[in-house]
C-alpha positions in Angstrom: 82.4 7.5 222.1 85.2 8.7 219.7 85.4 6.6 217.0 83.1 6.2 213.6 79.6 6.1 213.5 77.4 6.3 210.5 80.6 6.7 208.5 80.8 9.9 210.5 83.3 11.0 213.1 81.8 11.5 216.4 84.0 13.5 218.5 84.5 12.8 222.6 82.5 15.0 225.1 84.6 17.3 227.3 84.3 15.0 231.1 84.0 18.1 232.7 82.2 21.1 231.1 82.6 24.6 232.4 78.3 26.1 232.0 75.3 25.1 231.5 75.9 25.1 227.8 78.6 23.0 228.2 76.5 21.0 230.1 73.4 20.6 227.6 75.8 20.4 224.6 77.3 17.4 226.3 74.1 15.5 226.6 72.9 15.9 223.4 76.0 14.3 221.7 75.4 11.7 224.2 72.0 11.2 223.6 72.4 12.1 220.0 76.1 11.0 219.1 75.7 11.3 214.7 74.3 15.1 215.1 76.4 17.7 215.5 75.7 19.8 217.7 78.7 22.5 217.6 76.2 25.2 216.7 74.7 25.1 220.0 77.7 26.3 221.6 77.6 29.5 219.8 73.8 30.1 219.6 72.9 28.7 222.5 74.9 31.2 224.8 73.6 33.8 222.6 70.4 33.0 224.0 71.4 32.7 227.6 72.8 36.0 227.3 69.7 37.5 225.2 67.7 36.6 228.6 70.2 37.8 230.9 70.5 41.2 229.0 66.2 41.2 228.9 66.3 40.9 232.7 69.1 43.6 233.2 67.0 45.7 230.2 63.5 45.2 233.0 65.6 46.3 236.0 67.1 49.1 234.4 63.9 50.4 232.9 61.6 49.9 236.0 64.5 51.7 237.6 63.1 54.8 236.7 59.6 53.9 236.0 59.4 52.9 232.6 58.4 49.4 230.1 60.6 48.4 227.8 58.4 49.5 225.3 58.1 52.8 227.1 61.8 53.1 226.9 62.2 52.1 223.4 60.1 55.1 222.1 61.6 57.7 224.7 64.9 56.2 223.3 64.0 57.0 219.8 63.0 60.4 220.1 66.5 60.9 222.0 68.2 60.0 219.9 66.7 61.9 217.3 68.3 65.1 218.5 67.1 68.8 219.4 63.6 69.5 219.3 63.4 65.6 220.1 60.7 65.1 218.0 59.6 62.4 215.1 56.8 61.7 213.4 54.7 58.6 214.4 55.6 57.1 211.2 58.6 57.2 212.0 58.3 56.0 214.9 56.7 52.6 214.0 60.2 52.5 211.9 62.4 52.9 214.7 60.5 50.7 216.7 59.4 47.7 214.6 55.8 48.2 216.0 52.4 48.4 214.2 51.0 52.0 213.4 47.8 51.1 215.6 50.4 50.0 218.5 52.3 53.2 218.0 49.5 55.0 218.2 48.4 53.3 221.5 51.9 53.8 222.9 52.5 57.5 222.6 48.5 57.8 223.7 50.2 56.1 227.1 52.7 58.5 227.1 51.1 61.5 226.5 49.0 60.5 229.1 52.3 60.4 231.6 53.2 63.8 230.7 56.7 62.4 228.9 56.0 63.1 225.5 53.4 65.6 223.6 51.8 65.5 220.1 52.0 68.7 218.3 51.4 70.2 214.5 54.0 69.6 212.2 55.5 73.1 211.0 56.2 72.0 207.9 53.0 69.6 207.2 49.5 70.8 208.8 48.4 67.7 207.8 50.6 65.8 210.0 51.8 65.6 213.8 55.3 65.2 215.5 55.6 63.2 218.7 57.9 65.4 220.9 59.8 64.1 224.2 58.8 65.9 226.7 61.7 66.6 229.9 60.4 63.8 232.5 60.5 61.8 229.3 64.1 63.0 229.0 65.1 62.3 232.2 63.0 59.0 232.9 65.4 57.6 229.4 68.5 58.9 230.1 68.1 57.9 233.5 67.2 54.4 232.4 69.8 54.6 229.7 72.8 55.4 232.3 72.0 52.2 234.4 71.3 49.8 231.4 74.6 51.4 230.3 76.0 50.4 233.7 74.5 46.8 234.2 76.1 45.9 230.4 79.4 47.1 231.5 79.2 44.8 234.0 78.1 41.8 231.9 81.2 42.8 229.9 84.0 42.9 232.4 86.0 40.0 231.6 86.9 41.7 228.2 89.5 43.9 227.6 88.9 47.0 224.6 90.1 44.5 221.8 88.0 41.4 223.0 85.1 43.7 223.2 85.8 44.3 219.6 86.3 40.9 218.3 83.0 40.1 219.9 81.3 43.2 218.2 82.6 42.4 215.0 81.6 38.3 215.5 78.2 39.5 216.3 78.2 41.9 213.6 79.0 39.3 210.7 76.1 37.2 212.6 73.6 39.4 212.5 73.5 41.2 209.3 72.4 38.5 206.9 69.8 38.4 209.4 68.7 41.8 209.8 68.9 42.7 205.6 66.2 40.4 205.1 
């Protein structure tokens, strides 16, 4: 298939690819020989590995009895420090959820005992969302293992591959996440 089509180069197909991307790649510039389909060979891994890392995400969080979206708004108020509190506005930030969602969601986990909605100090007007310690230890819990499952998904690098990769991802993602 080498050769020019279209007045375009089309490039030969690897006989033998080495994953499923390799594989799919393959029949598109076979069944599409004038496209090129390079992208796919970054992007289309990314995606693979975006499912993988959601499955791992699941089992890590169901682990110790939480959703994802459970874990992402124990996660938040974690991170936030001693008292481990936030305002639900801030919340919806951290989050990328709705304010009505938000609201929903620390309903739920009030409800579980792992967080608590209290006066702000500083603001009568307002509340603070405050992790509560089963919240504390259902997310750190669930943090430890996701921490463990994505160390394993990362094995075949060393400390400066793991970098380069950051750093690819990095340049990938931030036109993407400033808009």
């Amino acid at each position: 298939m080498a050769g020019d089509e279209g007045g375009r180069a089309v490039r030969p197909v690897d006989p033998s690819p080495g994953d499923e991307v390799d594989r799919i790649v393959a029949a598109w510039g076979r069944e599409l020989p004038e496209l090129d389909v390079a992208p796919m060979q970054v992007l289309s891994r990314v995606t693979r590995l975006a499912r993988h890392l959601e499955r791992a995400r699941a089992e890590s969080f169901s682990a110790h009895g939480l959703e994802g979206w459970e874990f992402d708004v124990l996660s938040a108020l974690r991170r936030a420090g001693d008292p481990y509190e936030l305002s639900p506005g801030t919340l919806v930030q951290q989050t990328l959820s709705t304010s009505g969602t938000t609201t929903n969601r620390i309903d739920r986990l009030a409800a579980r005992g792992l967080v608590e909605r209290r006066p702000d100090p500083t603001d009568r007007r307002s509340v603070k969302v405050r992790l509560l310690p089963p919240g504390a230890d259902a997310v750190d819990g669930a943090m430890r293992t996701l921490v463990t499952h994505e160390e394993t998904m990362l094995s075949g690098f060393d400390a400066d591959g793991r970098r380069a990769l950051a750093d690819s991802l990095r340049r990938l993602l931030l036109p993407l996440d400033t808009h």
